[in-house]
C-alpha positions in Angstrom: 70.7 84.7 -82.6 72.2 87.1 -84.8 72.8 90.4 -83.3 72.5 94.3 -85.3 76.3 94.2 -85.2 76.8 91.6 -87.1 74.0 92.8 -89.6 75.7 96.0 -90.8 78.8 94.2 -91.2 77.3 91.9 -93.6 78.1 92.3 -97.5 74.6 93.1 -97.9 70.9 92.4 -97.3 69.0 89.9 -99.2 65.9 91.4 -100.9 62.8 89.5 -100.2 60.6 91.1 -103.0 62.7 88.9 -105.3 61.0 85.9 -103.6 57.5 87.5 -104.3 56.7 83.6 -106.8 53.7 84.5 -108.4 51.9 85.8 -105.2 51.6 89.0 -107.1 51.5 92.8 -105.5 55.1 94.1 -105.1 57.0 91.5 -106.4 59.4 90.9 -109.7 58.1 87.0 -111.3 57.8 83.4 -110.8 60.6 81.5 -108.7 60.7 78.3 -107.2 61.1 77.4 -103.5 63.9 75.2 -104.2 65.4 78.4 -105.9 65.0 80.5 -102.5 66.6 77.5 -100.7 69.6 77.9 -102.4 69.8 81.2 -102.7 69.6 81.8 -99.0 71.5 79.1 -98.0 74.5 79.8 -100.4 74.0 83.4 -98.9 74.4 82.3 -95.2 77.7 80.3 -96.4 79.1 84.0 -97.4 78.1 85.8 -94.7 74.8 87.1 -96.2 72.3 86.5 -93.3 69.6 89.1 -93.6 66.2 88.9 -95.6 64.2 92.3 -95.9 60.6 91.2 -96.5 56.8 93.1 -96.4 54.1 91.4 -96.5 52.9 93.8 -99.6 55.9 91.2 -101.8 54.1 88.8 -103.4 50.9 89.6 -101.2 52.3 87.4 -98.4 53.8 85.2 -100.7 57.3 85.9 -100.1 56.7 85.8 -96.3 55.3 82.2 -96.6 57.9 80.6 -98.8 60.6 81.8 -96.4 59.1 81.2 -93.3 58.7 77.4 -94.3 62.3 77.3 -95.5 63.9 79.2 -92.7 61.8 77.3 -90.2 64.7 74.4 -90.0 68.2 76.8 -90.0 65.8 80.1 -87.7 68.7 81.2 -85.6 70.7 81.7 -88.8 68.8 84.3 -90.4 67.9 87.3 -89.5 64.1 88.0 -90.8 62.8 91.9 -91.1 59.6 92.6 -92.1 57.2 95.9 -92.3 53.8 97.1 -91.7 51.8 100.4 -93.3 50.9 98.4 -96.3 48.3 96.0 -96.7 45.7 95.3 -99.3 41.7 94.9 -99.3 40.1 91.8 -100.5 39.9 93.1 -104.3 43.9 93.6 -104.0 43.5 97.4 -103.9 46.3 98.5 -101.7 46.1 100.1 -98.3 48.3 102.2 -96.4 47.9 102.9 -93.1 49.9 103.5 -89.2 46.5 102.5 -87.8 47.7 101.1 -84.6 45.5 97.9 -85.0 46.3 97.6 -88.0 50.1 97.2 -87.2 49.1 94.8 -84.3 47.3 92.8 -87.0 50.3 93.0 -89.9 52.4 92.0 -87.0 51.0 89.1 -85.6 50.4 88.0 -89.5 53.7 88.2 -90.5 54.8 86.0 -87.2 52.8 83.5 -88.7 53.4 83.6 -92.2 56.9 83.5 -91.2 56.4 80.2 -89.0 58.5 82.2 -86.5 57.9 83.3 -82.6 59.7 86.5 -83.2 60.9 89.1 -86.1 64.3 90.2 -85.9 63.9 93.7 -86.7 60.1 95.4 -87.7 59.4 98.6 -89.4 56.9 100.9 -90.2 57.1 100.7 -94.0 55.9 104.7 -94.7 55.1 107.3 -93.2 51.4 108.6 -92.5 50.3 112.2 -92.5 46.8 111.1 -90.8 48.4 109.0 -88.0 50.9 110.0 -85.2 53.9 107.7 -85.9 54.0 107.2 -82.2 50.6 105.6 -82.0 51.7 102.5 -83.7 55.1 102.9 -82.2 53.8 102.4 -79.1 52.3 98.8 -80.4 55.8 98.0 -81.8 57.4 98.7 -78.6 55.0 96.2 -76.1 55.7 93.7 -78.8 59.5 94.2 -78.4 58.8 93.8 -74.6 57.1 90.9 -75.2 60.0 89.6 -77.4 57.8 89.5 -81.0 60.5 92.2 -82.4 64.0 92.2 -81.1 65.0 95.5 -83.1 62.3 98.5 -84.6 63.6 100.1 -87.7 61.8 102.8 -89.8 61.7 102.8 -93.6 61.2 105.7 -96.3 60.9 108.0 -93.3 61.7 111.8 -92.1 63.2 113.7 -89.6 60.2 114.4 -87.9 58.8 110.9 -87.7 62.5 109.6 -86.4 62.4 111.8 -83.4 58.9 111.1 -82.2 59.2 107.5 -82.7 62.3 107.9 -80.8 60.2 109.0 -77.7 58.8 105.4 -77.6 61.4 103.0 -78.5 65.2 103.2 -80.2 65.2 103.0 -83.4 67.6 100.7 -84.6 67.8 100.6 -88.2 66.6 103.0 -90.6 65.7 102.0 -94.3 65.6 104.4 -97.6 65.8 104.5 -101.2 69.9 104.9 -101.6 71.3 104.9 -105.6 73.1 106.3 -108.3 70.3 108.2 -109.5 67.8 108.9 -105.6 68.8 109.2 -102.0 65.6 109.3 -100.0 67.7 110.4 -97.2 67.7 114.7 -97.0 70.7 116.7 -95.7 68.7 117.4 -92.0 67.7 113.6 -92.1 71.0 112.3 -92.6 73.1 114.4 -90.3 70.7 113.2 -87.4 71.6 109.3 -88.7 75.2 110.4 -88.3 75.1 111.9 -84.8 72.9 109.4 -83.2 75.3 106.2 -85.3 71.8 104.7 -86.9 72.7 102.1 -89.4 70.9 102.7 -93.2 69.7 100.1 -95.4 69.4 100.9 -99.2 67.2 99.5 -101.1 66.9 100.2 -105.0 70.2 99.4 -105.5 70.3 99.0 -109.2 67.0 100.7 -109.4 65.4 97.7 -110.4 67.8 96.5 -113.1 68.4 99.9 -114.3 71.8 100.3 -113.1 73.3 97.0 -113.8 72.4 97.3 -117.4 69.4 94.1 -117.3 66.7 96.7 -117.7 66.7 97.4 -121.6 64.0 100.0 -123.4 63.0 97.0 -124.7 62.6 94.3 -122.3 59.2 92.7 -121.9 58.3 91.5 -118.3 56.6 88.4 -117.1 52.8 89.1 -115.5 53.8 88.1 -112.3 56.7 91.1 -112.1 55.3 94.7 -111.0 57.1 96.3 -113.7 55.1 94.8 -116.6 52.0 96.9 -114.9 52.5 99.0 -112.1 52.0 102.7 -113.0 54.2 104.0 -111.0 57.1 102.1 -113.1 55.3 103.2 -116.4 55.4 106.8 -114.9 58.7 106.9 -113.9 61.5 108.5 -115.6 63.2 104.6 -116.7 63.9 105.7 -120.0 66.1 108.8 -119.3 67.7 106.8 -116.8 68.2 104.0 -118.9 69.6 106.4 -121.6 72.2 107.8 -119.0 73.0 104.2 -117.8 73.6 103.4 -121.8 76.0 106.6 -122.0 77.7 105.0 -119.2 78.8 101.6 -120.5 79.3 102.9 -124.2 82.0 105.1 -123.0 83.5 102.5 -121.1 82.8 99.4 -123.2 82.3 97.0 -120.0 78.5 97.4 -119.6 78.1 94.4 -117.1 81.3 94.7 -115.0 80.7 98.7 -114.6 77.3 98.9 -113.7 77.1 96.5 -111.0 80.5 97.9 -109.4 79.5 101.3 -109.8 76.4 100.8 -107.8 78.1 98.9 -105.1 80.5 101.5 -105.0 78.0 104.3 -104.7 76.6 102.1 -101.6 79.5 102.0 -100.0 80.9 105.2 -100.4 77.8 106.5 -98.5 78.0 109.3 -96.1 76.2 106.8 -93.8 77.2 103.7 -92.4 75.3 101.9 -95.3 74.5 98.3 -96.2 72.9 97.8 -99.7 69.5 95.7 -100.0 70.1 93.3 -103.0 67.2 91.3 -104.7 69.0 87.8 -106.3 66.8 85.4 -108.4 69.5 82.6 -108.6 72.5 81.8 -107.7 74.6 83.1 -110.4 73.1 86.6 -109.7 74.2 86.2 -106.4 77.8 85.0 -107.0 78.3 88.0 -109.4 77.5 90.0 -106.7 79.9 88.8 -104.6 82.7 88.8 -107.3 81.9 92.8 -108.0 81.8 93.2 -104.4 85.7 92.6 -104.4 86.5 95.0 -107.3 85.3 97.8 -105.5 88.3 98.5 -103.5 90.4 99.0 -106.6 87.4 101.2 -108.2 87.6 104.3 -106.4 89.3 106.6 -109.2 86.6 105.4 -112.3 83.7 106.0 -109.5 84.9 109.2 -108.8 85.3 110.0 -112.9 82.3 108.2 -113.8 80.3 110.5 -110.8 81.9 114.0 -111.9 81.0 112.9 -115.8 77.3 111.7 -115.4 76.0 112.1 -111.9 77.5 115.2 -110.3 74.7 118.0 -112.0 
């Protein structure tokens, strides 16, 4: 089994909402199973073990194709996945730390999976109508009985971190990390330094933003939440876009900068930070990997690039 160590010391995490298919819900198009294949297993080969997954990516869909793919190579992955947010039978979603309904997003995702345990488990949001410790305590006689080897909390606040704490250690905690959002406040993020709790960051190009394949222009397959969700129509994408464009016009490199810059900003964290990286093939994974070693040598057009555009 890989161990929480040798998580955080990976490149990065693979991003299961990019293996949503055409399940729908929070998901970003069609991909094959013999795409996910590769792309794992060229992953593994470079040290890129980890899959974050929901069941809420692809509704389930995600879950299942990698569950029948990891099924044959388990104890070389290391499988996260979530509860908080389910869906009703009209696809309406739902979120809720109902305790039995983390028992039964649980025990789902073990099977979807095709797995006997999850390698780390969080609790996807927070909820202002549940006591965090209520479905903490679910998490943790699953962890006794060896369903979850490692409880993690995502989106979360300082408040909900130390009452879950009561229950069980919290091993991993995941938040929005970018160029342009950190979901992690000042109070939050000195606690993550003091007590040593590894980060995971996920909008890491802010959904194509950053790296430049997000156009005002680009049309989106059906399957991919940003042809339709409201939130994405309601977000601020084209003032970010329009910084994004400032970006590579004054440095005339549009690909190469926008893909190191981001992985710079990851790793220049205040917190001991691994980025969460949806790839869709394997040439979007290899040119991760390739920008991943120009970050070393990046550090003084970060820091002019941060004082110019980002620093207000």
């Amino acid at each position: 089994m890989i161990n929480i160590a040798e998580v955080n010391q990976s490149p990065f995490i693979l991003g299961g909402a990019a293996f949503s298919g055409e399940g729908g819900g929070y998901g970003f198009g069609s991909i094959e199973n013999k795409d996910i294949e590769n792309i794992i297993r060229h992953a593994i080969d470079h040290e890129v073990s980890t899959i974050d997954l929901a069941p809420i990516y692809g509704f389930s869909h995600a879950e299942k194709s990698v569950g029948r793919i990891t099924s044959a190579f388990r104890d070389k992955v290391f499988l996260a996945s979530k509860s908080g947010v389910s869906w009703h039978s009209t696809k309406r979603v739902n979120m809720t730390n109902d305790p039995k309904v983390t028992k039964s997003m649980l025990e789902q995702s073990l099977r979807d999976l095709n797995t006997d345990y999850i390698d780390c488990y969080f609790i996807h949001w927070p909820d202002k109508n549940v006591d965090i410790r209520r479905p903490m305590e679910v998490l943790q006689r699953k962890k006794e009985l060896g369903q979850i080897r490692y409880i993690g909390l995502c989106n979360t606040t300082i408040e909900d971190l130390k009452l879950a704490s009561e229950i069980s250690e919290i091993s991993i905690i995941q938040s929005e990390y970018n160029l342009f959002r950190s979901g992690i406040d000042e109070k939050l993020g000195g606690l993550l330094v003091e007590k040593n709790i590894p980060v995971w960051g996920w909008g890491t190009f802010d959904k194509g933003i950053i790296s430049g394949s997000v156009t005002k222009d680009r049309l989106f397959e059906k399957n991919d939440c940003r042809s339709w969700a409201p939130w994405w129509k309601k977000s601020n994408k084209n003032q970010k876009i329009e910084k994004m464009d400032k970006v590579f016009s004054s440095l005339q490199n549009e690909e190469k900068i926008g893909v190191t810059l981001a992985l710079a900003h990851a790793k220049k964290s205040a917190f001991n930070l691994t980025p969460i990286i949806g790839t869709r093939s394997i040439e979007q994974l290899e040119n991760v990997l390739h920008h991943l070693t120009l970050v070393p040598d990046f550090t003084s057009q970060y820091e002019s690039i941060m004082e110019k555009y980002f620093n207000d």
